[in-house]
N, CA, C and O atoms as a GROMACS GRO file, in nm:
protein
  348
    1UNK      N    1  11.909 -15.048   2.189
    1UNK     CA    2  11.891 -14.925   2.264
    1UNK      C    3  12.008 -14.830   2.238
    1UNK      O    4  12.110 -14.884   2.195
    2UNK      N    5  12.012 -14.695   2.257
    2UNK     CA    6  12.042 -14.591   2.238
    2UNK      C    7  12.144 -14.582   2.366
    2UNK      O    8  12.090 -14.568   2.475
    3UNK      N    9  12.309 -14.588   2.362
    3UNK     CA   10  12.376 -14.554   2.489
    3UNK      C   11  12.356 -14.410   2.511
    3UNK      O   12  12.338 -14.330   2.419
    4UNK      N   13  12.359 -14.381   2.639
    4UNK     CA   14  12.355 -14.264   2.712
    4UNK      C   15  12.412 -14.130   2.632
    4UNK      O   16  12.347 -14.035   2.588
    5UNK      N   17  12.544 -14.152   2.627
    5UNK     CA   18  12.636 -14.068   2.578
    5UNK      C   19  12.570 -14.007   2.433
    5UNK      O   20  12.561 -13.887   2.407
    6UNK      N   21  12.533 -14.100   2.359
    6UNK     CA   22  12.453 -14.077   2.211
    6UNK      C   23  12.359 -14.004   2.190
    6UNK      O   24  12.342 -13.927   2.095
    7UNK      N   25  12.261 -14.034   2.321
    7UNK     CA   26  12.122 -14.030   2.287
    7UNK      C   27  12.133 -13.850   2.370
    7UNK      O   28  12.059 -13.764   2.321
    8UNK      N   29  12.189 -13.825   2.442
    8UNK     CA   30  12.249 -13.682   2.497
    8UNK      C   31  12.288 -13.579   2.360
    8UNK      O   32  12.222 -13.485   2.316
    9UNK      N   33  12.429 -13.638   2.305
    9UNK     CA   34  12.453 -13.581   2.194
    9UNK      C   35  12.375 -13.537   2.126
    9UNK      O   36  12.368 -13.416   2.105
   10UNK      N   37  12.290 -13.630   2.071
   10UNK     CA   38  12.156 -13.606   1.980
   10UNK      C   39  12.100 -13.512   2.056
   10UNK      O   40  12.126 -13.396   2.023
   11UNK      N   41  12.011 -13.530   2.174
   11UNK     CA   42  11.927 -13.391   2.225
   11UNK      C   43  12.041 -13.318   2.209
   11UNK      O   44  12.005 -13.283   2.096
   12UNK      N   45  12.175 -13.250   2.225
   12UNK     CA   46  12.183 -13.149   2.255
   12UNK      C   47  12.174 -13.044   2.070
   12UNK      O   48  12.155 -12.924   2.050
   13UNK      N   49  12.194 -13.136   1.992
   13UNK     CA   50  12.220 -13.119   1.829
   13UNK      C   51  12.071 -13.059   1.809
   13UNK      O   52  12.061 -12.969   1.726
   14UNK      N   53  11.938 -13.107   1.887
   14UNK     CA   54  11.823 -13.043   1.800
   14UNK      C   55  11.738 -12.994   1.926
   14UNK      O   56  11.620 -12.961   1.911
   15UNK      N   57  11.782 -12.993   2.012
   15UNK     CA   58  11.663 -12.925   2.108
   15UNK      C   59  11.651 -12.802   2.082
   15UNK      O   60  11.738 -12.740   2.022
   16UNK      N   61  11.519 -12.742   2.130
   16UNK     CA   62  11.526 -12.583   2.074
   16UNK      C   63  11.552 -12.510   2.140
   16UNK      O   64  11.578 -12.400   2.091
   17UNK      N   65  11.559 -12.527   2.282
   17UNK     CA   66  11.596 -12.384   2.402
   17UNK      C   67  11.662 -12.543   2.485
   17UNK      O   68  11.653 -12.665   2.472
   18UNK      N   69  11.729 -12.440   2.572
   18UNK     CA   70  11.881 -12.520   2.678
   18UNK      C   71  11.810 -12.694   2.767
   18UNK      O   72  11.865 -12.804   2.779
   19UNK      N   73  11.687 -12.652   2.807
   19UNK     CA   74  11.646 -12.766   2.904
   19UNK      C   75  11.533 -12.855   2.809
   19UNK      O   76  11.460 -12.945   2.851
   20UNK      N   77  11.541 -12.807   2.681
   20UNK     CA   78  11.465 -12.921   2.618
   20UNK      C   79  11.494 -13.028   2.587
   20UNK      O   80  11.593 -13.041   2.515
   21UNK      N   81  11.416 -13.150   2.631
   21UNK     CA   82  11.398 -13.257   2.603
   21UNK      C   83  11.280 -13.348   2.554
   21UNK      O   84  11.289 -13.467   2.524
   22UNK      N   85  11.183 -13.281   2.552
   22UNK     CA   86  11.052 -13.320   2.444
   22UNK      C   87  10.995 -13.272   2.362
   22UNK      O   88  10.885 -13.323   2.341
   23UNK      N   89  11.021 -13.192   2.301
   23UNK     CA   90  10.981 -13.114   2.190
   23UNK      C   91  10.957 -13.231   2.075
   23UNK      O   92  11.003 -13.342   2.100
   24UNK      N   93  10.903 -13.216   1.980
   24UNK     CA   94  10.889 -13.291   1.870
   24UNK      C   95  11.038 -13.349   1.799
   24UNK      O   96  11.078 -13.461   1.768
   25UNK      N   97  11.106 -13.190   1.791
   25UNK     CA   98  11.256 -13.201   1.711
   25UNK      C   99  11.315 -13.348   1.761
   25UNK      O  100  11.359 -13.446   1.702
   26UNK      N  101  11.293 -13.311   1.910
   26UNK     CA  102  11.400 -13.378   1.996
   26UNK      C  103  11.368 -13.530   1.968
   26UNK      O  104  11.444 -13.623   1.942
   27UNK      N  105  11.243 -13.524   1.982
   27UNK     CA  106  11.171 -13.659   1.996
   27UNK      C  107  11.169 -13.756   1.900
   27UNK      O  108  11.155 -13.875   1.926
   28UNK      N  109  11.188 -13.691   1.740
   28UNK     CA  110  11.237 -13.734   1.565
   28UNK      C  111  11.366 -13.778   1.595
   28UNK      O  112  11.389 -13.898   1.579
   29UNK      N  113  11.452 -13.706   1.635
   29UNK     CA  114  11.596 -13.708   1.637
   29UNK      C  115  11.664 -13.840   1.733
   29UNK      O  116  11.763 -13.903   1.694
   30UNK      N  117  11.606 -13.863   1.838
   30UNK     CA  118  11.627 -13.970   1.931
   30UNK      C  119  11.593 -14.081   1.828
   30UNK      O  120  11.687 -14.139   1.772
   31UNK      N  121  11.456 -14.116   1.797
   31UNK     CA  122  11.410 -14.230   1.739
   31UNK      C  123  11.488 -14.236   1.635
   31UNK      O  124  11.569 -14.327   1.627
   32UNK      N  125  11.477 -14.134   1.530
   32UNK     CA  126  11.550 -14.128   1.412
   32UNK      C  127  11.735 -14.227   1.441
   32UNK      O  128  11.787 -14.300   1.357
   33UNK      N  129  11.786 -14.197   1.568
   33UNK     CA  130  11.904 -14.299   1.596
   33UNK      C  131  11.867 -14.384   1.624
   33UNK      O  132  11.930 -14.468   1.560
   34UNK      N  133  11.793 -14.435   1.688
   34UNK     CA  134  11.738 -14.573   1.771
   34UNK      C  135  11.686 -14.638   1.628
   34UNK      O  136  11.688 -14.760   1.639
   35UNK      N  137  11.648 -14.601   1.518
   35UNK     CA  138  11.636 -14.632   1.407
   35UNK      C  139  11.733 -14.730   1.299
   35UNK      O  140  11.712 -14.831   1.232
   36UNK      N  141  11.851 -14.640   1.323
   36UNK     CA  142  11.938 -14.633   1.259
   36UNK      C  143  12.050 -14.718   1.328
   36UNK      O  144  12.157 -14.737   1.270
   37UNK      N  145  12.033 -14.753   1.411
   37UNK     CA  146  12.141 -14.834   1.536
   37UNK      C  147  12.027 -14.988   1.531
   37UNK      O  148  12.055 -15.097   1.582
   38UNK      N  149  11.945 -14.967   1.482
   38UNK     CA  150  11.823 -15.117   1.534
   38UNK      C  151  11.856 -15.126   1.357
   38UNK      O  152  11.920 -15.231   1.343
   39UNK      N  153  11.843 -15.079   1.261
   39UNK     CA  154  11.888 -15.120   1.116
   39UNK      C  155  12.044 -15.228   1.086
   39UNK      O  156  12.076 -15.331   1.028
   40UNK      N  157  12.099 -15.127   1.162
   40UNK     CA  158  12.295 -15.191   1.141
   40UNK      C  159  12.284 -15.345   1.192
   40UNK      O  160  12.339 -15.448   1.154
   41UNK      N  161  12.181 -15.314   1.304
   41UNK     CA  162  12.168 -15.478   1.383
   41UNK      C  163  12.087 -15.548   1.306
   41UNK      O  164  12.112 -15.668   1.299
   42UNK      N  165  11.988 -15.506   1.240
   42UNK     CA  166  11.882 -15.595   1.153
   42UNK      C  167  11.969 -15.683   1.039
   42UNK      O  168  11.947 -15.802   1.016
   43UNK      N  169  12.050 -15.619   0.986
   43UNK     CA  170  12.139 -15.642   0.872
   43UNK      C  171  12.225 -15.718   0.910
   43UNK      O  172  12.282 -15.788   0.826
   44UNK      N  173  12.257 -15.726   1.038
   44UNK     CA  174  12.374 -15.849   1.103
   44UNK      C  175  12.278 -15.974   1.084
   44UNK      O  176  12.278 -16.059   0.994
   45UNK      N  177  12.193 -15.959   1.203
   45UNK     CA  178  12.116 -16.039   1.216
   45UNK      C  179  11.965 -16.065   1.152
   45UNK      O  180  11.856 -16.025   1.194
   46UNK      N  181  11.986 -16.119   1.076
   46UNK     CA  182  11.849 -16.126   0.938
   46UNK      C  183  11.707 -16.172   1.006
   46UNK      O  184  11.595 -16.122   0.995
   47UNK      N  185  11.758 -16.302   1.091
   47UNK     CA  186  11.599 -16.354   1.156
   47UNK      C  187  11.568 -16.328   1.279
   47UNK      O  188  11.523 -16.421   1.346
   48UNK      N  189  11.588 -16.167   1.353
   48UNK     CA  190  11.552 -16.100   1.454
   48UNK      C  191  11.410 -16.123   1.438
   48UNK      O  192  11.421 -16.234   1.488
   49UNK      N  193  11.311 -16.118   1.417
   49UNK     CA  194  11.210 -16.103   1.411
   49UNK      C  195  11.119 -16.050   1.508
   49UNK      O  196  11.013 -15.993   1.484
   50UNK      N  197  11.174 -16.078   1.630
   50UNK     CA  198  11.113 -15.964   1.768
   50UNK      C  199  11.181 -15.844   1.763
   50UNK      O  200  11.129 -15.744   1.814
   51UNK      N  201  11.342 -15.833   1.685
   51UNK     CA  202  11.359 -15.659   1.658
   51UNK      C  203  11.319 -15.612   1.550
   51UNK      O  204  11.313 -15.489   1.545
   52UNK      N  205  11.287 -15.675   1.453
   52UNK     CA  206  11.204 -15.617   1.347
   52UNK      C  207  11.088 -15.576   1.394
   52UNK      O  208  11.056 -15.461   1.364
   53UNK      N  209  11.020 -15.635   1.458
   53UNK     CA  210  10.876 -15.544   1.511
   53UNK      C  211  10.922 -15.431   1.568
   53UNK      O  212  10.887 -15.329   1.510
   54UNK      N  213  10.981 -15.419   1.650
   54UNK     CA  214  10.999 -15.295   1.740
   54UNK      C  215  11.022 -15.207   1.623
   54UNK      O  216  10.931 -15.125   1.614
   55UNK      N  217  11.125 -15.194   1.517
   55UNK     CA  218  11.192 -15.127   1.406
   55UNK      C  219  11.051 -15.063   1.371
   55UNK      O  220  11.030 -14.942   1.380
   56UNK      N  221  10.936 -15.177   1.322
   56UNK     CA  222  10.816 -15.115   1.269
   56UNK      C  223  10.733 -15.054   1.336
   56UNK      O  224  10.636 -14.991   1.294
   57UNK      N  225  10.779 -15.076   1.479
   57UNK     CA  226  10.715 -15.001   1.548
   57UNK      C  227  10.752 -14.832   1.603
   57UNK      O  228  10.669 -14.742   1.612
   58UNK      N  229  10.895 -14.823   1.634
   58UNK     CA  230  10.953 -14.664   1.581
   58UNK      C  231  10.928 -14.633   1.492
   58UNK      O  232  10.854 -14.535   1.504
   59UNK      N  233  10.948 -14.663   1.372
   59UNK     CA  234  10.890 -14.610   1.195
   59UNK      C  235  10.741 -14.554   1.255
   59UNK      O  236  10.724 -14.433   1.266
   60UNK      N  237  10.640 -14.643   1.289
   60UNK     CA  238  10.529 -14.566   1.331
   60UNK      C  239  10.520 -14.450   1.398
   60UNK      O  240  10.459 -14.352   1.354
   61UNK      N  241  10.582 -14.454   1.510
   61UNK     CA  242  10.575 -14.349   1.623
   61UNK      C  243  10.696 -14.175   1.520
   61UNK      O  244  10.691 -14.052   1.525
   62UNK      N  245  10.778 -14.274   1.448
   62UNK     CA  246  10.852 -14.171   1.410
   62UNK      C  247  10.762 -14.072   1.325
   62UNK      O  248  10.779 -13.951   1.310
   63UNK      N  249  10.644 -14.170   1.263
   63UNK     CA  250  10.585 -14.060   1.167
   63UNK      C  251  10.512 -13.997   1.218
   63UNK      O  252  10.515 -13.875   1.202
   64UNK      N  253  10.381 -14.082   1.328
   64UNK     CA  254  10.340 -13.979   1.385
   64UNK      C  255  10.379 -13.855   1.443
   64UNK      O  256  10.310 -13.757   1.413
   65UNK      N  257  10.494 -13.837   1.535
   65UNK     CA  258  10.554 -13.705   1.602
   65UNK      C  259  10.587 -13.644   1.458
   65UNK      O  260  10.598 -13.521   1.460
   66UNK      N  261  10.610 -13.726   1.293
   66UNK     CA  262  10.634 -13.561   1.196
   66UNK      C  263  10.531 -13.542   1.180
   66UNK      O  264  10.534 -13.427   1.135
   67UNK      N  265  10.376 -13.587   1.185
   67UNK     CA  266  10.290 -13.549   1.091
   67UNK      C  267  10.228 -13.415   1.194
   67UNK      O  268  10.183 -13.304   1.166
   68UNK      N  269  10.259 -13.508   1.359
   68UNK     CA  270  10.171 -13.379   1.406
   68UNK      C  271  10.299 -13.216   1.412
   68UNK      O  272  10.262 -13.104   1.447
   69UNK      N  273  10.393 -13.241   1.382
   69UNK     CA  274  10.474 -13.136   1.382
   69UNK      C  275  10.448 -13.035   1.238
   69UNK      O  276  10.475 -12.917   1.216
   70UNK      N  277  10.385 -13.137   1.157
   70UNK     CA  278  10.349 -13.092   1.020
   70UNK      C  279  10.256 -12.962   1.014
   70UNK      O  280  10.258 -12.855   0.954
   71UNK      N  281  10.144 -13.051   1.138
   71UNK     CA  282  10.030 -12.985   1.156
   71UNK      C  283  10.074 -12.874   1.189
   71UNK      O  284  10.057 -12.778   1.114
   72UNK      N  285  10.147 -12.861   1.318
   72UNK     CA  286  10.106 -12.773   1.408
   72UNK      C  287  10.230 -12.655   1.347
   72UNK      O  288  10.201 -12.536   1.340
   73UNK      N  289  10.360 -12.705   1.307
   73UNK     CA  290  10.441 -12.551   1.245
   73UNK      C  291  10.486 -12.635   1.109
   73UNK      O  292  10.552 -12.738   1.118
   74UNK      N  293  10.452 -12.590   1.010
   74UNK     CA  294  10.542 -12.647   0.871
   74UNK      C  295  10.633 -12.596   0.852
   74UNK      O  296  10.657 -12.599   0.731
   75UNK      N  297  10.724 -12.532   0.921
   75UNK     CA  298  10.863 -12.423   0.865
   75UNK      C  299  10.956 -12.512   0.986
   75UNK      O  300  11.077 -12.515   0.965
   76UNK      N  301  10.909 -12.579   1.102
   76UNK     CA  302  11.021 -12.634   1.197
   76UNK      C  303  11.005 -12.781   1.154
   76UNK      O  304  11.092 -12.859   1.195
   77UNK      N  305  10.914 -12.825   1.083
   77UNK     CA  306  10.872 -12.984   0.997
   77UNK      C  307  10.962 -12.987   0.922
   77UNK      O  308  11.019 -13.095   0.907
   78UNK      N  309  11.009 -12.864   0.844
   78UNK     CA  310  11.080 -12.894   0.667
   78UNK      C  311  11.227 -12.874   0.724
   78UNK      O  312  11.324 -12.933   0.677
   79UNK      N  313  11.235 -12.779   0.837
   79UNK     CA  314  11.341 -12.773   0.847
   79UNK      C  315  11.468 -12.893   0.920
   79UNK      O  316  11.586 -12.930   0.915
   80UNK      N  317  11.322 -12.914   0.992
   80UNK     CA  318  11.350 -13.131   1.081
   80UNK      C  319  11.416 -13.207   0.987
   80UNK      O  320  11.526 -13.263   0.994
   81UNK      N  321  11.327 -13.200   0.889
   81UNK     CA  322  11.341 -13.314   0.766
   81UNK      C  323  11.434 -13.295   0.691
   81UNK      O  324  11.474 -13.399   0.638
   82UNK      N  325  11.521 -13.151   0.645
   82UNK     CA  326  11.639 -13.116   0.592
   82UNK      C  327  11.757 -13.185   0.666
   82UNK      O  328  11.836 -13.262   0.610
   83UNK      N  329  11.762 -13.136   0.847
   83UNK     CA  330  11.841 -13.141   0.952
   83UNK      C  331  11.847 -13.293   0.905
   83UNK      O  332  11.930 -13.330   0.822
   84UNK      N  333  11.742 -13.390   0.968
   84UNK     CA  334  11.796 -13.548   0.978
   84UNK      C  335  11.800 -13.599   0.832
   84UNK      O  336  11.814 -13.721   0.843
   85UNK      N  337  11.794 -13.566   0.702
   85UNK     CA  338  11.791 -13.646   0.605
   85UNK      C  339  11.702 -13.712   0.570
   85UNK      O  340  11.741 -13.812   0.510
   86UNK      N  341  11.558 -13.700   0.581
   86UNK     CA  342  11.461 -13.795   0.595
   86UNK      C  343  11.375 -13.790   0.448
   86UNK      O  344  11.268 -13.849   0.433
   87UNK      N  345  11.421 -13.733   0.374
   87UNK     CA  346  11.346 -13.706   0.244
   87UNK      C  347  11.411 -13.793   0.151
   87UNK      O  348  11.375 -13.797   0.034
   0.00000   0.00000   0.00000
């Protein structure tokens, strides 16, 4: 899991107006760490195998929130995907 302090930081780095907290951006950007913090641990620990599911299970959810962001504006999608590195 994502400590407090982190997962704040992050919203405040991609939200799009002051009180956002669900927007798509926001919503890539959270997982996108919870990603990346559940990886460092995968690599410690090789035969997690109940955190490996979860892992495959953000990867899912992560793509869905880009594809429908894809849909709905392609100029705040490309610009997501520049911001977190995801290409």
């Amino acid at each position: 899991m994502l400590a407090t302090k982190k997962k704040q930081v992050v919203i405040k780095k991609h939200q799009v107006h002051e009180k956002d907290t669900g927007s798509p951006e926001v919503q890539v950007a959270v997982i996108s760490a919870q990603i990346d913090e559940l990886a460092k641990h995968l690599k410690k620990h090789k035969k997690d195998n109940h955190s490996r599911r979860g892992l495959i299970k953000m990867v899912a959810d992560r793509r869905t929130y880009l594809k429908y962001l894809e849909r709905k504006n392609k100029t705040r999608y490309n610009a997501l995907i520049k911001k977190l590195e995801l290409v």
